[in-house]
C-alpha positions as CSV (number, residue, x, y, z in Angstrom):
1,X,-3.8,-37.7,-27.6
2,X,-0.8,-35.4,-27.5
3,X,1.6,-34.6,-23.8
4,X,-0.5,-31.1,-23.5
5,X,-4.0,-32.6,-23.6
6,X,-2.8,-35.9,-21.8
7,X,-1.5,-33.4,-18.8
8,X,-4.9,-31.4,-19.3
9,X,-6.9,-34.6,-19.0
10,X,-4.8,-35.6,-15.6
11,X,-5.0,-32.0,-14.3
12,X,-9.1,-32.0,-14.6
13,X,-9.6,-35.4,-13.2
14,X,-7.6,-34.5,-10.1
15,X,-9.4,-34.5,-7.0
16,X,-8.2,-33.5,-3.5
17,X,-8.8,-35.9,-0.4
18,X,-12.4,-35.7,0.9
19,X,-10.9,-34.2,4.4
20,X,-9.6,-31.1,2.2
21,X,-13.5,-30.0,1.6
22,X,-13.9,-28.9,5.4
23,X,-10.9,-26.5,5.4
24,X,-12.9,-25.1,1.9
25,X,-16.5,-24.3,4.2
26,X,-14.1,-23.4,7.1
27,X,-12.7,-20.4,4.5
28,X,-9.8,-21.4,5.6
29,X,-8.6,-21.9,1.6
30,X,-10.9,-21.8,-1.5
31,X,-11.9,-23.8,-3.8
32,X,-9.7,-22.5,-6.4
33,X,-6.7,-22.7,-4.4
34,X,-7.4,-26.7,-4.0
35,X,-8.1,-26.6,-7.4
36,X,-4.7,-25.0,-8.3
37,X,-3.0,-27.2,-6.1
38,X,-5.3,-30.1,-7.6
39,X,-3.3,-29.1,-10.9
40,X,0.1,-28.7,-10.0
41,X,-0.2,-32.1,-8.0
42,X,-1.0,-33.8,-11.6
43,X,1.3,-32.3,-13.4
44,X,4.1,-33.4,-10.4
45,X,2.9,-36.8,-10.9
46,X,2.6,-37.1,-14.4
47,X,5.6,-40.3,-14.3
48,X,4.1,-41.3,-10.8
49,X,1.2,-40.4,-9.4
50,X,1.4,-38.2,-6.0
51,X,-1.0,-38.8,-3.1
52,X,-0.3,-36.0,-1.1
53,X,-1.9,-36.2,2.5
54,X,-4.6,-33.8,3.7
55,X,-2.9,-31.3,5.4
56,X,-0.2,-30.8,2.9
57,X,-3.2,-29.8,0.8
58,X,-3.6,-27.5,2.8
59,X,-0.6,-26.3,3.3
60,X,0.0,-25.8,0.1
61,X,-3.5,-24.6,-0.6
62,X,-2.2,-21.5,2.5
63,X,0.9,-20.9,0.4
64,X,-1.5,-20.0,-3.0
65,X,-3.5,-17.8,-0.9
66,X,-1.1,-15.7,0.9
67,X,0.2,-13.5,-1.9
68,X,-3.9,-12.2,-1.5
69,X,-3.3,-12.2,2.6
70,X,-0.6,-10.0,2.2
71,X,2.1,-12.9,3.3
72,X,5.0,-13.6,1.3
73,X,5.4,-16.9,2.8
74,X,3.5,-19.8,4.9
75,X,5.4,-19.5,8.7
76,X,4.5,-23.1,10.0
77,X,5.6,-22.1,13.7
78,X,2.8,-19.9,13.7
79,X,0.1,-22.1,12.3
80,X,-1.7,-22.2,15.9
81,X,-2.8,-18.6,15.2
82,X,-3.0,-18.5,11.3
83,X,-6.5,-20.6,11.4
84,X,-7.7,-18.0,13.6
85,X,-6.5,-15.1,11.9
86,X,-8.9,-15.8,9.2
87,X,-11.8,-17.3,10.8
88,X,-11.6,-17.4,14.4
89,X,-13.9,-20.5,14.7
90,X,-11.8,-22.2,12.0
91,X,-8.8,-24.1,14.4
92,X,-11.8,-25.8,16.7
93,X,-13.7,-27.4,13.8
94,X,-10.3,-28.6,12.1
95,X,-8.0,-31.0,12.5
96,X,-5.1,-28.3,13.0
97,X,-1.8,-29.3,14.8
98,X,-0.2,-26.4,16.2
99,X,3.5,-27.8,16.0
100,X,5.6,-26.9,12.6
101,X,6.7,-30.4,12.6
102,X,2.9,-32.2,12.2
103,X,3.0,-29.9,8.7
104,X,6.6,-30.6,7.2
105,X,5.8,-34.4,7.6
106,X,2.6,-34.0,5.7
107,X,4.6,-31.9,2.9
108,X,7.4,-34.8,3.0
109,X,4.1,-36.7,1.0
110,X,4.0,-33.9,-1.9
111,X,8.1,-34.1,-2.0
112,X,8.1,-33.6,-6.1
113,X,6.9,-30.4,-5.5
114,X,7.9,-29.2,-2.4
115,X,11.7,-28.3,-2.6
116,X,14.5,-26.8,-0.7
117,X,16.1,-23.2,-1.2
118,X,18.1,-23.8,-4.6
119,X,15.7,-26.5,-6.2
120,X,13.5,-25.6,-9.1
121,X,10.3,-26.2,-7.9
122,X,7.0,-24.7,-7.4
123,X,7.3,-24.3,-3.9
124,X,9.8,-24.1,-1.5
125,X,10.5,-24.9,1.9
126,X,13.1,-23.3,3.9
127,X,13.0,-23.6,7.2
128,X,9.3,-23.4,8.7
129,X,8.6,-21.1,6.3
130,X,6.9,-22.6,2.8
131,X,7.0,-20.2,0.0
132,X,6.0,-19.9,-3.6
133,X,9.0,-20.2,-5.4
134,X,8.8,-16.5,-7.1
135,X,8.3,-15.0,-4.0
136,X,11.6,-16.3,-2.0
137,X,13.3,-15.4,-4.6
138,X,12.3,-11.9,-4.4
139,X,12.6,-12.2,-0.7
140,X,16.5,-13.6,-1.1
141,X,17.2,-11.0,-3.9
142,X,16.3,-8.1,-1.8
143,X,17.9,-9.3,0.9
144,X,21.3,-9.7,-1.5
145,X,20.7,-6.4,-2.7
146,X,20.4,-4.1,1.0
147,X,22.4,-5.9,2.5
148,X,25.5,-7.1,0.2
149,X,25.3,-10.3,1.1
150,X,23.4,-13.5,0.3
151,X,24.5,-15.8,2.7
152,X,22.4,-15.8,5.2
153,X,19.2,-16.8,2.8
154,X,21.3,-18.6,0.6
155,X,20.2,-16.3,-1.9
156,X,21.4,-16.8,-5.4
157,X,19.8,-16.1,-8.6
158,X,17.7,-18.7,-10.5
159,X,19.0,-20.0,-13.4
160,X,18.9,-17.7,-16.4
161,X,18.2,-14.5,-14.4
162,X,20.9,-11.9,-14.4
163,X,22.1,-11.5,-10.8
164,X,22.2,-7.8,-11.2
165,X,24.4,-5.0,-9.3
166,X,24.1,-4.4,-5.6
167,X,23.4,-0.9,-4.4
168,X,26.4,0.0,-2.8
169,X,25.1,3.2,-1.5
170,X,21.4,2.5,0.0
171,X,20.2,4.8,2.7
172,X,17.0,4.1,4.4
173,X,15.5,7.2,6.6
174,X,12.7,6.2,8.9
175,X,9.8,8.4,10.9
176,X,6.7,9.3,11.4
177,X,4.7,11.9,9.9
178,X,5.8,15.4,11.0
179,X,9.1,14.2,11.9
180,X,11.3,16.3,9.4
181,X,11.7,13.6,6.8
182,X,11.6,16.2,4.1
183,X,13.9,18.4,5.8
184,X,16.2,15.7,6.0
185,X,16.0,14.8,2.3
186,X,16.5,18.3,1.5
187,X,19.7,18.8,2.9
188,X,21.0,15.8,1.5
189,X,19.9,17.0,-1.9
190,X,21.9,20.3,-0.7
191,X,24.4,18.7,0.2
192,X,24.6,16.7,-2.8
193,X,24.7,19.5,-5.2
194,X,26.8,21.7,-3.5
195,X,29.2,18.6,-4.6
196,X,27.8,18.0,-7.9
197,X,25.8,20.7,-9.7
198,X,24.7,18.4,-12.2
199,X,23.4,15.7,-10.5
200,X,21.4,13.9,-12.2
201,X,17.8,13.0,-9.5
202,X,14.5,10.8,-9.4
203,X,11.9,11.4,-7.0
204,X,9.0,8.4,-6.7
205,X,6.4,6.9,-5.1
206,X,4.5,4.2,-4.9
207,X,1.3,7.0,-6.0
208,X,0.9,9.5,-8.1
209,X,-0.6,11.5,-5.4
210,X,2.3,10.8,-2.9
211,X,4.8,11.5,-5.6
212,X,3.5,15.1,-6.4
213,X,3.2,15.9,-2.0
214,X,6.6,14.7,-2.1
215,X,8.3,17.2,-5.2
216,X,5.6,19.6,-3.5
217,X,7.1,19.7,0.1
218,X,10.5,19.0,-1.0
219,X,10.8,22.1,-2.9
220,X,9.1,24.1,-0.4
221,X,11.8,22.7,2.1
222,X,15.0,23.6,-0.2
223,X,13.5,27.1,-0.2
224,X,13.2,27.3,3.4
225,X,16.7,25.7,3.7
226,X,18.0,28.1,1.4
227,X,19.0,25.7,-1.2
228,X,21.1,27.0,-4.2
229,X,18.8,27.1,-7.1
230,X,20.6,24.4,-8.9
231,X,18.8,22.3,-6.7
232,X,15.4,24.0,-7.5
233,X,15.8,23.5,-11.1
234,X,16.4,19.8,-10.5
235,X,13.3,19.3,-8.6
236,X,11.5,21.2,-10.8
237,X,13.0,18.9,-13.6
238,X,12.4,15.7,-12.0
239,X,9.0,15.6,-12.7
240,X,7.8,13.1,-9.8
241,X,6.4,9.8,-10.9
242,X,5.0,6.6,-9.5
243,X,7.5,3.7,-9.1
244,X,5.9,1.7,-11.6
245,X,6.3,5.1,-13.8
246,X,9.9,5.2,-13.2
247,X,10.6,1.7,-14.0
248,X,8.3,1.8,-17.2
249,X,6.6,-0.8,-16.6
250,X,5.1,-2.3,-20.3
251,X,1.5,-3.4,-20.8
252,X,2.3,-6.1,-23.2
253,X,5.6,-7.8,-23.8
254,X,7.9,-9.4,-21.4
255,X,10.2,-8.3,-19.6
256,X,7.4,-6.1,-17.9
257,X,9.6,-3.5,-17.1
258,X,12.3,-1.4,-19.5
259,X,14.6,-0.8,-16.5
260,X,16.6,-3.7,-14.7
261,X,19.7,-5.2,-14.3
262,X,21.2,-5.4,-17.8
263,X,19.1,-1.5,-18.4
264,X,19.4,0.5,-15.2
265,X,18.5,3.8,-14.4
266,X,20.6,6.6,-15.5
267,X,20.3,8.4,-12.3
268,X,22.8,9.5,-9.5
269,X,20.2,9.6,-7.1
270,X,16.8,8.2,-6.4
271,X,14.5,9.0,-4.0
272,X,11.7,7.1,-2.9
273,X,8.6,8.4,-0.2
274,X,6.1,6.2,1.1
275,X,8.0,2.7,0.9
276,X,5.8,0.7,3.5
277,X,3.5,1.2,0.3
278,X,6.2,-0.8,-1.8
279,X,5.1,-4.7,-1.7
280,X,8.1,-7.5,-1.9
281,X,8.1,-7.9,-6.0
282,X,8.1,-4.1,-6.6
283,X,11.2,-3.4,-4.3
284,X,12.9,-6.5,-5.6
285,X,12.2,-4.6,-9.4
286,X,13.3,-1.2,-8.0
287,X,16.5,-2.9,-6.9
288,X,16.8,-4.6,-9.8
289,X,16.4,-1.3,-12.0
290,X,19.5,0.5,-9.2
291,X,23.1,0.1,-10.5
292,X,26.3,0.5,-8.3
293,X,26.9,4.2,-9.2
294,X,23.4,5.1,-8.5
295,X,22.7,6.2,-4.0
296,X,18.8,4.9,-3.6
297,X,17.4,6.7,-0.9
298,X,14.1,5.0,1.2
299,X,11.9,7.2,2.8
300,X,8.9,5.7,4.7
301,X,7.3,5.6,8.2
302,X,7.3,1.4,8.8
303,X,4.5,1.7,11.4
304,X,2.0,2.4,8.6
305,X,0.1,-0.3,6.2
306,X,2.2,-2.1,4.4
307,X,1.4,-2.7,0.2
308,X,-2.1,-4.0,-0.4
309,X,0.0,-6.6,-2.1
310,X,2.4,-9.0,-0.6
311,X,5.2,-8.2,2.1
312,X,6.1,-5.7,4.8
313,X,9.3,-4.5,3.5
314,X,10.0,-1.0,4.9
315,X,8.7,-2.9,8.4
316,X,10.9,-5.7,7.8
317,X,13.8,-3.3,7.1
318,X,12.9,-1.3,10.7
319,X,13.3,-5.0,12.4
320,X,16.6,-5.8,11.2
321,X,17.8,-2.2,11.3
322,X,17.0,-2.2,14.6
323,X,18.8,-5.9,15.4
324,X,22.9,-5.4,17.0
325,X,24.9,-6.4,14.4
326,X,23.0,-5.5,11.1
327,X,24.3,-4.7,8.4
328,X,21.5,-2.4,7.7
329,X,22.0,-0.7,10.9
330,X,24.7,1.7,9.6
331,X,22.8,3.0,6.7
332,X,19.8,3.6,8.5
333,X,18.4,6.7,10.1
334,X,15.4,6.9,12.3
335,X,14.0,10.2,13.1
336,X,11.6,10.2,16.7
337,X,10.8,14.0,17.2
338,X,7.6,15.3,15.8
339,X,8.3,19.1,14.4
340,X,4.9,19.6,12.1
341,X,2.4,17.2,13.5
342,X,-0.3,18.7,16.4
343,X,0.6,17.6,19.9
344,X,-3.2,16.8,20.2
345,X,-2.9,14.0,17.0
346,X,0.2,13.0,17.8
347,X,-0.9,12.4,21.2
348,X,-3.5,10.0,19.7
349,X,-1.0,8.4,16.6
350,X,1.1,7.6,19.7
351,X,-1.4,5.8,21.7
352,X,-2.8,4.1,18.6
353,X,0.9,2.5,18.1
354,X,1.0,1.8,21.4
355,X,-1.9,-0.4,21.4
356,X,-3.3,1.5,24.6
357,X,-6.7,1.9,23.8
358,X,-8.1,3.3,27.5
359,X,-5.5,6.5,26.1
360,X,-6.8,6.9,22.9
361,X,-10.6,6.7,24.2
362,X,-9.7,9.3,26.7
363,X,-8.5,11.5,24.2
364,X,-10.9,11.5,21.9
365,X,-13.7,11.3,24.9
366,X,-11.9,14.9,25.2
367,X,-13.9,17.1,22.1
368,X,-16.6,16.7,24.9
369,X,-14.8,19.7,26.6
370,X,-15.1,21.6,23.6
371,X,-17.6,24.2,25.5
372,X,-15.1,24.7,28.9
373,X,-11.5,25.1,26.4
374,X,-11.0,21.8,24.8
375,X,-7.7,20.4,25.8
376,X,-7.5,18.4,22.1
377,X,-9.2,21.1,19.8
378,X,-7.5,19.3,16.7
379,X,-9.7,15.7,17.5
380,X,-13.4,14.8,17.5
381,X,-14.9,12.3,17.9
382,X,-18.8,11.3,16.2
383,X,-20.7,8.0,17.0
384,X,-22.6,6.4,14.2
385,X,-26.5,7.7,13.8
386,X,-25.6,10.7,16.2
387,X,-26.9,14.6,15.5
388,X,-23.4,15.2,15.2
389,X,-23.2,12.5,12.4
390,X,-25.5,14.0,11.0
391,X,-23.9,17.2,10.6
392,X,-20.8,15.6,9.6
393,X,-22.6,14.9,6.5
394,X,-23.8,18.1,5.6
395,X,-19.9,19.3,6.1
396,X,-18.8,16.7,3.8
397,X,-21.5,17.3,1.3
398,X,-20.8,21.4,1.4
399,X,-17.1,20.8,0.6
400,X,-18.5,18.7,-2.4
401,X,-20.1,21.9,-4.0
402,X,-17.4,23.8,-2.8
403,X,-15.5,21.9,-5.6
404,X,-17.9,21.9,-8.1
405,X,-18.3,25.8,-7.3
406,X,-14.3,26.2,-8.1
407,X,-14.0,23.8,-11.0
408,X,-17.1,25.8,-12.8
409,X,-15.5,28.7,-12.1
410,X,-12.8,27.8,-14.5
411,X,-10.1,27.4,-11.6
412,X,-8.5,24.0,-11.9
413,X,-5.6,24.5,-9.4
414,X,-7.4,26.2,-7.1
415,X,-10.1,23.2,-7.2
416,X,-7.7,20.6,-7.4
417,X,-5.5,22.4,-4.8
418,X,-9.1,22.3,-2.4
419,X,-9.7,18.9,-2.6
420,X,-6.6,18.8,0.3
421,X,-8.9,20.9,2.5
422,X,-11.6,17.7,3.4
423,X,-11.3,14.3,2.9
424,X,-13.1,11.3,3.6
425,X,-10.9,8.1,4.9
426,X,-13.4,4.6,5.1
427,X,-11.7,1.5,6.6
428,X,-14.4,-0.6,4.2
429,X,-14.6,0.2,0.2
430,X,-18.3,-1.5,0.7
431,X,-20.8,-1.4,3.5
432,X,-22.7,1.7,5.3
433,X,-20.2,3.3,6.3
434,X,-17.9,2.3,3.5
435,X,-16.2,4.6,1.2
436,X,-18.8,3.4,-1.8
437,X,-21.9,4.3,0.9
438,X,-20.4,7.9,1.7
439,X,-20.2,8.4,-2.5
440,X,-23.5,7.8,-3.2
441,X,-24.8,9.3,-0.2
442,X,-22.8,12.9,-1.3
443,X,-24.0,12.2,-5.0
444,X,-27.2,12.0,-3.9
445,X,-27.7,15.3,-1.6
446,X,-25.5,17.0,-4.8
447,X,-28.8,15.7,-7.2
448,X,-26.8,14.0,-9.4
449,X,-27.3,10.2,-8.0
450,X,-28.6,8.4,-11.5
451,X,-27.5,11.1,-14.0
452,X,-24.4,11.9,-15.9
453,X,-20.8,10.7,-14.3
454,X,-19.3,13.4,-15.3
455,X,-19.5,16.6,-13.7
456,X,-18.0,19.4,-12.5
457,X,-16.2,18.9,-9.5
458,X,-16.5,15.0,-9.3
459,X,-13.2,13.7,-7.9
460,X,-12.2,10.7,-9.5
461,X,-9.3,7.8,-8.7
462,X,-7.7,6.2,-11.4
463,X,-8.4,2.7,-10.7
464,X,-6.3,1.1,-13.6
465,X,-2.6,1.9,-14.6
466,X,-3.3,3.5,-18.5
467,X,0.8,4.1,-19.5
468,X,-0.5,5.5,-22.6
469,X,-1.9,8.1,-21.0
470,X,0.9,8.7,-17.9
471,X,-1.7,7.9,-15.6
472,X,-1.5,4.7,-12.5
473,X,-3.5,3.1,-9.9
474,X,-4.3,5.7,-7.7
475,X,-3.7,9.2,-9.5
476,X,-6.8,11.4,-8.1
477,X,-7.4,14.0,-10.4
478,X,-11.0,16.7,-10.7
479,X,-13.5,16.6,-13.5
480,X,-13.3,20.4,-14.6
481,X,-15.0,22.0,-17.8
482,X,-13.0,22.3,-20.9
483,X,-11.5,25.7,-20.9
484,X,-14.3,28.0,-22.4
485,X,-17.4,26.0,-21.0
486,X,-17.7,27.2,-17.6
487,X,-21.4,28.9,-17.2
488,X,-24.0,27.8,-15.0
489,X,-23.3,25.9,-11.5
490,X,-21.5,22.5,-10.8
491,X,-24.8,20.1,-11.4
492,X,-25.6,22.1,-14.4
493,X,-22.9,21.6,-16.2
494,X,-23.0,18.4,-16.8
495,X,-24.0,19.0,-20.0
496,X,-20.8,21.0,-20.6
497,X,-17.7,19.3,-22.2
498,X,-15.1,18.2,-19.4
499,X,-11.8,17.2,-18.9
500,X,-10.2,15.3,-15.3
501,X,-7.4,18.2,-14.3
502,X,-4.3,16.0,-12.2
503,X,-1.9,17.7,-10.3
504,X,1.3,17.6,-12.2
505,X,4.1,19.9,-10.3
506,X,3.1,23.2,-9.6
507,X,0.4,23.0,-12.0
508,X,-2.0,20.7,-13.8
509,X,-2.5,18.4,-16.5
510,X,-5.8,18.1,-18.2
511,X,-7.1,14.4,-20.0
512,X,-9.8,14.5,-21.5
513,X,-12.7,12.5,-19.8
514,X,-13.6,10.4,-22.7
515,X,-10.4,9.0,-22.5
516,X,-10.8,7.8,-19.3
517,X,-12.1,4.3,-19.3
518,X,-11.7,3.0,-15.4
519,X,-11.9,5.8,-12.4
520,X,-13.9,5.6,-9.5
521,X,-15.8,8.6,-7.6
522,X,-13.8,9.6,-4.4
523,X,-15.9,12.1,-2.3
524,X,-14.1,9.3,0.1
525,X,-11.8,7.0,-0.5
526,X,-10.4,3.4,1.6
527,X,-7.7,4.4,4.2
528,X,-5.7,2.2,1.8
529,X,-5.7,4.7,-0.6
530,X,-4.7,7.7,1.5
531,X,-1.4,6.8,1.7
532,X,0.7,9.0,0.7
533,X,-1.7,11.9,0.9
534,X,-2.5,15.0,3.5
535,X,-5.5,16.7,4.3
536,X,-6.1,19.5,6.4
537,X,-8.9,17.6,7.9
538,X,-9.3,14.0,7.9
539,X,-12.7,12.1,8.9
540,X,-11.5,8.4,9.7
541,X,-14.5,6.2,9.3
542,X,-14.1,2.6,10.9
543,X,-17.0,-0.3,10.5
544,X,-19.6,-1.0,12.1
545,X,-18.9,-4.3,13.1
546,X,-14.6,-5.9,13.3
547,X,-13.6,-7.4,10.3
548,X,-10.1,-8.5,9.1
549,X,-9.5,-5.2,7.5
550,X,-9.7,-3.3,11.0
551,X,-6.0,-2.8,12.6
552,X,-4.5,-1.3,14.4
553,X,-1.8,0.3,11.7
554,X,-5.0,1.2,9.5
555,X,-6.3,3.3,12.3
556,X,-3.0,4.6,12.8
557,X,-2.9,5.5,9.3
558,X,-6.1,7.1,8.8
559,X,-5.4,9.4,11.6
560,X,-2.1,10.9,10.4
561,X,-3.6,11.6,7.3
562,X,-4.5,15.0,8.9
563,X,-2.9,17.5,9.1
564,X,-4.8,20.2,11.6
565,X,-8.0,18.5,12.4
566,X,-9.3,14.8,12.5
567,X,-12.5,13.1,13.3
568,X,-13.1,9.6,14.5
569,X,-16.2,8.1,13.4
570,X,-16.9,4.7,15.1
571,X,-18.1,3.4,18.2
572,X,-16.3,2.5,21.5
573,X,-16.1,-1.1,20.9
574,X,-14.8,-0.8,17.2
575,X,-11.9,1.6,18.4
576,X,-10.9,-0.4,21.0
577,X,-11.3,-3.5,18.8
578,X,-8.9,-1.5,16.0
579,X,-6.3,-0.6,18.5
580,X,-6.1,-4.0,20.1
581,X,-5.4,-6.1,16.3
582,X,-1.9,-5.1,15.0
583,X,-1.3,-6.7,11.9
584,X,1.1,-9.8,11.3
585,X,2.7,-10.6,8.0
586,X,4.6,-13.8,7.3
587,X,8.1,-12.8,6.3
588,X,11.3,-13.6,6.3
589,X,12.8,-10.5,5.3
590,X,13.6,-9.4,8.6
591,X,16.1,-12.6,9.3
592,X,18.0,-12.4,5.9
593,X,19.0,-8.8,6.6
């Protein structure tokens, strides 16, 4: 027996501590995260064998999982609510000391490998917070590379990793939506070619959709600001693109991305929108990809979801910007006054982030004066099962013809251009009142539930990043017909040949739907999703029943979405239960800064 199946052989025998399998039916880890652990634990103890206790199982077990959570980190001063956070029942049934100390004595058992910052080993404990390796290192890397410093994380690069540049010129502008973010940008990109005509620009996002708003209302802005028309030409030029687009990321090969430290980007200035969307390892590969002679400019409101992925960055950012004495605090701008969004849903965005949720009941409760002069004409508010409900649906289901009416017609933009008009925003993917419920539910009133996917007017959401084609998790595009093959109405032409038309600019770009492999309907779409995006009226639909997904900064979110009308659909309890749960990701980013 060869070292590779010998370590096999002790990986698959390994079993965890019959106390382990509670924390398992608790849900409190999973089965393969003890079995992961269960690995990594024989492959430790390959010269001695390791008998880690119970709970650093489960620590360790916490620290697999939280990547999925959203955490970058385990934070063992915070382990009385952790338990809780993902089964409230969980902390009463379990042994589950509340103090950090009771868990860095159990991890003191699994020593080999458990580590401190610097050591080379799978997971590392610094402080009370235990990490995954890879993800401190990200954490102390973009840490180095905002701030100019690693000394505070003890941040250094791991052996054979180049240490890479540090921006020298990082700006971070905060606000919310509506608080003249774009102007802002805009007249630094004035002012910036009124010093260089040939400046040489990026303009990203973490979405395809929130890259093309972004060029969109940026040019629009330099118009209104009276920008010289070198500046046009260069937005026009930089063609907006997804950050993974801009860093070319590679489906095969390693390293995953073209640009990084020893290949930066040939830019004078990148700008980036939307970077609460921007998890931990994409902003430690954006900063990476940014050399000394390159100003990165991050644009983001920190008060809105952070990345499905892991880390809270832009939030993190906020937090230490905020802190006397940062070094971040001089290159940070945060803009307070709303110039573009309602009164009357900024009103409720405000009392959403302010966790006051007798305000935000009260003005939503306020659509009921509709008939005497509405004080709050831009909000409404629909209970579940209602008549009004009810006609909700048939609004919804009338914009999806409109659609397929304006795609048959043979006018892509003006079709893709409508879907901004009406848009459905679920806080569930699954579920009744999930965004998967409200798809088949328009499919079905539409009359083609059960027949061919493609057809005119279907919107559709890249659900799978295709670089061959230029197109990323989350580009929305419109199934039109192929130039030449629009006759009949929206459901009959399904038998027509179509294309998906994405907005690309000004204009759009057609792909053929047979090259499509992976796209999902979105007549709605998860809150999730939305970011980035603007409708002129958004329908924020919250469960039925609390869940872990419900929070306070997805409510938040869904809402300022809209941009002249929105509608609440949930019931009294679930609001109240959304506006009292802000989320809470482990991080240290905030300290390091």
């Amino acid at each position: 027996m060869n070292a590779t199946a010998d370590t096999a052989t002790r990986a698959i025998a390994t079993a965890p501590p019959p106390e382990v399998a509670a924390y398992v039916q608790a849900r409190v880890i999973t089965a393969d995260d003890v079995a992961t652990t269960g690995v990594l634990i024989s492959i430790a103890g390959r010269d001695e064998p390791l008998a880690p206790q119970p709970l650093a199982w489960v620590a360790l077990g916490l620290a697999l999982r939280t990547p999925r959570d959203g955490h970058t980190c385990v934070d063992l001063s915070l382990m009385a609510d952790w338990a809780g956070a993902i089964d409230p029942d969980a902390p009463a049934a379990l042994p589950w000391p509340a103090d950090a100390a009771a868990w860095k004595k159990a991890l003191d058992s699994a020593r080999p490998l458990v580590g401190r910052p610097g050591d080379r080993r799978p997971f590392i404990l610094d402080g009370n917070r235990l990490y995954l390796a890879r993800s401190l290192h990200e954490e102390q890397e973009i840490a180095r590379r905002l701030s100019g410093s690693g000394a505070r994380g003890g941040a250094k690069p791991a052996e054979g990793h180049a240490a890479g540049p540090i921006p020298a010129r990082v700006r971070i502008l905060l606000g919310g939506p509506g608080t003249g973010k774009t102007t802002e940008v805009a007249r630094r990109l004035i002012e910036k070619f009124t010093a260089d005509p040939l400046t040489r620009i990026a303009l990203a996002a973490p979405t395809g959709k929130a890259a093309a708003r972004m060029a969109e209302a940026l040019r629009t802005r330099c118009v209104a600001e009276n920008a010289p028309q070198p500046v046009l030409d260069a937005i026009d030029a930089a063609r907006p693109v997804t950050v993974h687009r801009l860093l070319k990321v590679r489906p095969q090969g390693s390293p995953r991305y073209c640009f990084r430290a020893d290949n930066p980007l040939a830019y004078d200035l990148v700008v980036v929108d939307e970077t609460s969307m921007l998890s931990s390892s994409l902003m430690y590969r954006l900063l990476d990809a940014i050399s000394p002679q390159t100003e990165l400019l991050l644009v983001g409101d920190p008060d809105q979801l952070a990345s499905v992925d892991a880390g809270s960055v832009l939030a993190d950012i906020a937090r230490a910007a905020a802190r006397e004495g940062s070094a971040l605090a001089a290159v940070t701008d945060r803009l307070v006054t709303r110039h573009r969004l309602g009164t009357e849903i900024g009103a409720l965005a405000d009392a959403i982030l302010a966790g006051d949720a007798a305000a935000v009941l009260t003005l939503l409760a306020s659509r009921d004066a509709a008939a005497s002069g509405n004080l709050f004409p831009a909000i409404d508010w629909i209970e579940p099962g209602s008549d009004g409900f009810r006609s909700l649906v048939a609004t919804v289901v009338a914009q999806a013809r409109r659609l397929g009416d304006l795609a048959t017609a043979g006018d892509a933009a003006a079709a893709v251009a409508a879907q901004k008009d009406l848009q459905v925003l679920c806080a569930h993917r699954s579920g009744p009142l999930g965004a998967a419920g409200w798809n088949t539910l328009v499919e079905k009133r539409l009359g083609v539930f059960g027949g061919s996917a493609w057809y005119a007017g279907r919107p559709v959401m890249v659900t799978r990043n295709t670089p061959t084609l230029d197109l990323f998790n989350g580009d929305i595009g419109l199934v039109v017909p192929t130039p030449g093959e629009t006759r009949g109405d929206a459901v009959e032409s399904r038998s027509l040949r179509m294309e998906a038309a994405f907005p690309e600019g000004r204009s759009v770009r057609r792909v053929a739907v047979t090259r499509l492999d992976e796209v999902a309907t979105v007549h709605a779409l998860t809150i999730h999703k939305s970011q980035g995006s603007e409708y002129h009226h958004a329908i924020v639909v919250l469960p039925e029943r609390a869940s872990p997904i419900l929070s306070r900064e997805l409510f938040y979110t869904g809402v300022t979405r809209a941009i002249d009308r929105v509608t609440v659909v949930a019931t009294r309890d679930i609001i109240a239960a959304a506006v009292g749960r802000p989320i809470r990701r482990a991080s240290g980013l905030a300290d390091r800064l």
